[in-house]
C-alpha positions, -999 to +999 in steps of 0.1 A: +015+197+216+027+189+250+008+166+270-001+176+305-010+154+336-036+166+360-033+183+390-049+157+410-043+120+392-058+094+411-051+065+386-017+057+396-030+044+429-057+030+420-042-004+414-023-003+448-039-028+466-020-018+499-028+019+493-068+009+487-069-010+520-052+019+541-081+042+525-110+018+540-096+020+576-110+056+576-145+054+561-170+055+583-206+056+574-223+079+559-264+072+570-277+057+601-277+020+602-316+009+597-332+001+625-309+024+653-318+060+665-306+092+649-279+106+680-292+145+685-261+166+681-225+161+663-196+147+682-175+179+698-143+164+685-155+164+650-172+200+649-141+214+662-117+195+640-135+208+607-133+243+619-095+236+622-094+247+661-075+214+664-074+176+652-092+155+664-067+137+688-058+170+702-096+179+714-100+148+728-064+152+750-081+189+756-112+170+770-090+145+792-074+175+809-109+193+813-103+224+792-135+220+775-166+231+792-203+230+778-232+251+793-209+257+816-201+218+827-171+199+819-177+181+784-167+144+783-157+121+755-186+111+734-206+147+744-227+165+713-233+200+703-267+211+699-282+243+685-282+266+716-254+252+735-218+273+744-185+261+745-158+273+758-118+262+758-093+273+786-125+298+795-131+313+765-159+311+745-159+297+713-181+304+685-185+269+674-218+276+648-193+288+625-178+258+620-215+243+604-213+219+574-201+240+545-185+227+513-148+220+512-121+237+497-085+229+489-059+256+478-026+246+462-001+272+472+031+275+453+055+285+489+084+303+479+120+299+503+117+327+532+082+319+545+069+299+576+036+277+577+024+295+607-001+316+615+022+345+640+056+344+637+077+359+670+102+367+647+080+387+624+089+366+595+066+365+563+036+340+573+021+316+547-014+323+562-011+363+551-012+349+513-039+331+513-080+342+503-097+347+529-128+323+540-163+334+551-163+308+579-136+284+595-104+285+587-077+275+562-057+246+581-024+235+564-017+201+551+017+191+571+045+220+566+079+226+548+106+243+564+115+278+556+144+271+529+118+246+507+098+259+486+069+241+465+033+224+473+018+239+501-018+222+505-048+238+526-081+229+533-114+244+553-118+209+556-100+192+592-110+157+583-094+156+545-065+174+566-064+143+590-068+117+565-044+133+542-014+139+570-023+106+591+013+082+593-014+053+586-024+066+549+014+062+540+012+094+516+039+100+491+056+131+486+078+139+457+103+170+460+129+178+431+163+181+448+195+197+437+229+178+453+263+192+454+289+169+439+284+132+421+261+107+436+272+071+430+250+037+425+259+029+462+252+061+476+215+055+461+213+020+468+220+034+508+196+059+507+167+037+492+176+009+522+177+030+548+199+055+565+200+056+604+193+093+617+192+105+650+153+099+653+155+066+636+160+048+600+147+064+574+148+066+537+136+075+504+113+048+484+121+063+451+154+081+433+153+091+400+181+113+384+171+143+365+198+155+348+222+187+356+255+202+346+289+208+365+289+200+400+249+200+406+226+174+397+190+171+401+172+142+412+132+139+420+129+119+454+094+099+472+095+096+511+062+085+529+070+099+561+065+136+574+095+135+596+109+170+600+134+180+575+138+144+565+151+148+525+180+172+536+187+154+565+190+119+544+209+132+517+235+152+543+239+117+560+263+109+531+281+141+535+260+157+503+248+197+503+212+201+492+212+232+476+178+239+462+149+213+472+111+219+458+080+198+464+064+192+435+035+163+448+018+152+475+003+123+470-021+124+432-019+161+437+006+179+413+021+216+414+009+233+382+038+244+358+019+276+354+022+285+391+042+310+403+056+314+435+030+331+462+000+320+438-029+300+444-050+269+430-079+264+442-094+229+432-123+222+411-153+208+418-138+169+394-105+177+411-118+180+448-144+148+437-108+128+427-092+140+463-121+131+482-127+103+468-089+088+473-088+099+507-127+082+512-142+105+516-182+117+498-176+137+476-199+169+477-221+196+456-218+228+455-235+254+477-246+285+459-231+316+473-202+302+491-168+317+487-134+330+498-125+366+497-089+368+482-069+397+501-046+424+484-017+403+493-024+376+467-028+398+438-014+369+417-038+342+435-062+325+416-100+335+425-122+305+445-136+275+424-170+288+432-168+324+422-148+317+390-172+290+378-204+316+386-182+344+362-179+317+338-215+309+337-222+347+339-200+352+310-215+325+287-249+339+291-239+370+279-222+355+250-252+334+240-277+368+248-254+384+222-257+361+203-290+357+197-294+392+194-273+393+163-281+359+152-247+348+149-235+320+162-126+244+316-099+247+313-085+225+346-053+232+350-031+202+337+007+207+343+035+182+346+056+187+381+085+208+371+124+210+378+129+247+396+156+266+371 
C-alpha cells in the first residue's frame, strides 16, 4: 500500500530553529495584559485586512494619503471601528460589518496553464477568482500568484492575516515547483544555480535541486526558492541558457498539492489541517461556527464542497446509518497525497 504524506506536514519544520524564531516575530497577544484597559473598537488596518480590501501596509499608506474617512472625518493611524460607525475609501462607502470575525478558510486550488490570479482581466482572459466557491462574507484573497504558463498550488484564504504571515519576505517560506529543462544539466550548472545567479533585479537562487528523472532531451528536477520574486524559477534556470518547458508548484511551505487533484478543482482544508497551518504560521487556531459556509458556483463542478458543509453531510449521513441501524438491529478521510511529477 502506498504511503501518503499529508497535505499540510508541519513536522519537517518543526526542528528549524531559524524557521521557529521567524514564526515568533508575528505573534502578538491574544488577551489583554492584566491590569490595562480593554481598547473599544478593532484597529481599521486589521478589519480591513481580514476582509481582504487590502494588507495591512497598504491601509495604512491609504491612511497617510487621507483616503480613508470615518463619520465622515479623516481616520488616522491607530483609529477603531465601532458598531455604528461608516467608512468610506476614495468616497465610497464601505460595508466594513461584513468583514466581522468569522472562521477561516483556506482552499487549495490545483491552477491549470492559461489562467491569471486576478480578479478582472482587460484582456478577458480566464480569471482564477471565477473558479472558486463562493463565500457568504469577505472575500477569497490569494496567497502570492503564478504566472499564466505555471500551473500547480494556488493557495486562498478569507483570512488577510494568515495571507500576510504566509506571503511576508520575513517568514522565508519555501516553495517547491517540479520543473521540466530542455537539454543536460551538469554538476556545475547546479552548483551555480544553488550559489547564486545575478539577475537583473538582483542575485538570486534556488536553496534546493533535486533531479527527478526523464528521458531524451527533458529532465525533471523538483526545485526550493524562498523568495516570491516574479517569475524567478524560469528566469534562473534561462540564466544558463536552459528552456523551461513545463514548470508546476507542488508546495508552499508544509502545504502539499493532493495527487488526486485535478486541474480547476478545489481543497478546502480541514478543521486538523487548518489547526497545523495556523499553528505554523502562529497563529490560534479556531472552532468551528455552526452554519458557516461557501457556496460553490457552477463553474467548479469538479470543486470540492467547504470543510464545514461536508463534515455536517457526514455527520447527517452517520446518523442515518446508525437510525437504520437500530431499526434493524444490525450492526475522514484527509486527503494524504505525495506532490507529484505533471506527465
Amino acid at each position: 500500500m502506498k504511503t501518503q504524506a499529508p497535505v499540510v506536514n508541519v513536522k519537517p519544520y518543526l526542528e528549524d530553529e531559524e524557521r521557529v524564531e521567524a514564526t515568533k516575530k508575528f505573534d502578538t497577544p491574544t488577551h489583554q495584559e492584566k491590569g490595562k484597559p480593554t481598547l473599544e473598537g478593532e484597529r481599521i488596518q486589521k478589519v480591513l485586512a481580514r476582509g481582504g480590501v487590502g494588507s495591512r501596509r497598504e491601509v495604512e499608506r491609504w491612511i497617510n494619503e487621507g483616503l480613508l474617512l470615518i463619520n465622515g472625518q479623516t481616520v488616522k493611524l491607530g483609529d477603531r471601528l465601532k458598531d455604528g460607525d461608516s467608512l468610506s475609501l476614495r468616497g465610497r462607502p464601505l460595508r466594513w460589518e461584513r468583514f466581522s470575525i468569522q472562521p477561516t478558510q483556506v482552499l487549495i486550488y490545483h491552477k491549470p496553464t492559461g489562467e491569471v490570479v486576478t480578479r478582472n482581466d482587460p484582456e478577458n482572459r480566464p480569471v482564477v477568482f471565477k473558479k472558486l466557491p463562493k463565500l457568504l462574507k469577505g472575500r477569497w484573497i490569494a496567497v502570492g500568484r503564478l504566472d499564466i504558463n505555471t500551473q500547480g498550488l494556488l493557495l486562498f484564504t478569507n483570512n488577510g492575516e494568515l495571507a500576510n504571515r504566509l506571503m511576508h519576505p520575513s517568514s522565508e517560506i519555501d516553495r517547491e515547483y517540479a520543473v521540466r529543462i530542455l537539454g543536460e544539466v551538469t554538476e556545475a550548472n547546479i552548483t551555480q544555480l544553488k550559489e547564486g545567479v545575478e539577475l537583473e533585479d538582483g542575485l538570486a537562487k534556488f536553496d534546493d535541486i533535486q533531479f527527478n528523472g526523464g528521458e531524451g532531451a527533458n529532465r525533471w528536477y523538483h526545485v526550493t526558492v524562498t523568495e516570491g520574486r516574479n517569475r524567478l524559477v524560469r528566469r534562473l534556470w534561462e540564466a544558463l541558457e536552459f528552456q523551461v518547458s513545463r514548470l508546476m508548484r507542488v508546495r508552499y511551505g508544509p502545504i502539499f498539492l493532493p495527487d488526486g487533484l485535478g486541474v480547476r478543482q478545489t481543497h478546502e482544508l480541514t478543521q486538523k489541517e487548518l489547526d497545523d497551518l495556523l499553528t505554523f504560521v502562529g497563529l490560534p487556531t479556531e472552532k468551528i461556527e455552526a452554519g458557516f459556509q461557501a457556496k460553490a458556483p457552477n463553474a467548479a463542478r469538479g470543486a470540492s464542497k467547504p470543510r464545514l458543509q461536508r463534515e455536517r453531510e457526514q455527520e447527517s449521513r452517520a446518523d442515518k446509518t446508525r437510525s437504520n441501524a437500530s431499526r434493524s438491529n444490525r450492526s475522514g478521510r484527509s486527503t494524504t497525497q505525495n506532490p507529484r511529477k505533471p506527465r
